[in-house]
N, C-alpha and C positions, 0 to 999 in steps of 0.2 A: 939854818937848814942842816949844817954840816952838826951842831951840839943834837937836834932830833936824829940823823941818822943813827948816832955814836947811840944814843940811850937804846934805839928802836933796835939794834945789833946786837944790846946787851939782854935785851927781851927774847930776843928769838934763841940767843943761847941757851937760854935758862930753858927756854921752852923746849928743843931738842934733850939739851937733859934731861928732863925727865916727864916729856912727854909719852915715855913708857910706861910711867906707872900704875900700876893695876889694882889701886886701891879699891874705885867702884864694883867691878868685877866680884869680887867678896861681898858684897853690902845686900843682904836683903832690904830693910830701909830703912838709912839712918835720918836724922833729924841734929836741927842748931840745937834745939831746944832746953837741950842736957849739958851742953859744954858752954865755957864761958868764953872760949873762941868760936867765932863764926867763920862760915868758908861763905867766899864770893867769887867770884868770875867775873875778870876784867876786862873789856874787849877792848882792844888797843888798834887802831888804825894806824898801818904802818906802809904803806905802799913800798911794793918791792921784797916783801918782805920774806917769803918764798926761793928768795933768789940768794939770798944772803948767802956769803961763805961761813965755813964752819969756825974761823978764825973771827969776824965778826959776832955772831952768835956768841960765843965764845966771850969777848968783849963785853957785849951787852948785859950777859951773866954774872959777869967779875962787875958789873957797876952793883948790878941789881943786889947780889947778894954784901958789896959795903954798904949801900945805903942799908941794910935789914941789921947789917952785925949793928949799925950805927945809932939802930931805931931801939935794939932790945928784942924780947923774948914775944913780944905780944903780937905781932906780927911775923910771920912767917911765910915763904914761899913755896908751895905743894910743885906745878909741874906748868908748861903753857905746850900751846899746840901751836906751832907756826903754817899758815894758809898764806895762800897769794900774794893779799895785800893787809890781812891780819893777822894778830895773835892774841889768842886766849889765852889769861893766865890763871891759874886756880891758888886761891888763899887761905892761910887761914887768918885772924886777926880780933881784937878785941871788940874791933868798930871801925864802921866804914870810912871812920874820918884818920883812921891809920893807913888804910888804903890807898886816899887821897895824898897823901903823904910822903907817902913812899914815891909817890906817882912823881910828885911834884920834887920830893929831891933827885931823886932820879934823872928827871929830864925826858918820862914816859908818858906819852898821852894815855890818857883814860877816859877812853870816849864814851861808856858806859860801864858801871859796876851794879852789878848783880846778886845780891844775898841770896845764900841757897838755902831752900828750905828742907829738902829732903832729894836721898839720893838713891836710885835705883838702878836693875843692873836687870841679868837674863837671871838671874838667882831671885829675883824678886819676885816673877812669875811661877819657878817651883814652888813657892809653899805658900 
């Protein structure tokens, strides 16, 4: 319990970092289909998760980002959103089974992973 909280801490860090970012926001609609990284969204059950201190978070972040430096270039971490008792985290990676991977050195659940197939924004509707 105590190795899941520690990973789940390290996820929600990562997710306040850069939970800001505004890439979509730009995007009339993009698509996998052209790149040879894919983005997926990973939904991590984490109870409590909400509650975390910024020093955990923090934590959780510093795991997440060694296991990526550890994994190489094809895998990549874009931003997570921390909720209640979950967190969303957005990818980029060559394949889902790098995903897995991450998850599993980590020590992060990955209670479902998501391919995305295209993304849209309030820009999508102007034109």
């Amino acid at each position: 319990m105590r190795k899941i909280t520690k990973h789940l801490n390290l996820l929600i860090i990562t997710v306040l970092f850069a939970s800001f970012s505004c890439m979509a926001q730009n995007a009339v609609v993009t698509s996998n289909s052209d790149n040879k990284m894919k983005t997926y969204v990973i939904e991590r059950d984490i109870p409590g998760a909400g509650k975390f201190s910024p020093e955990k978070l923090k934590a959780i972040s510093q795991t997440s980002c060694s296991v990526l430096t550890a994994m190489g270039p094809q895998i990549q971490w874009d931003h997570s959103y921390v909720t209640e008792d979950k967190i969303f985290c957005v990818y980029k990676a060559e394949n889902i089974e790098l995903v897995k991977e991450h998850a599993k050195r980590g020590g992060f659940p990955a209670n479902a992973i998501y391919e995305v197939s295209s993304v849209i924004s309030p820009a999508t509707a102007k034109n």
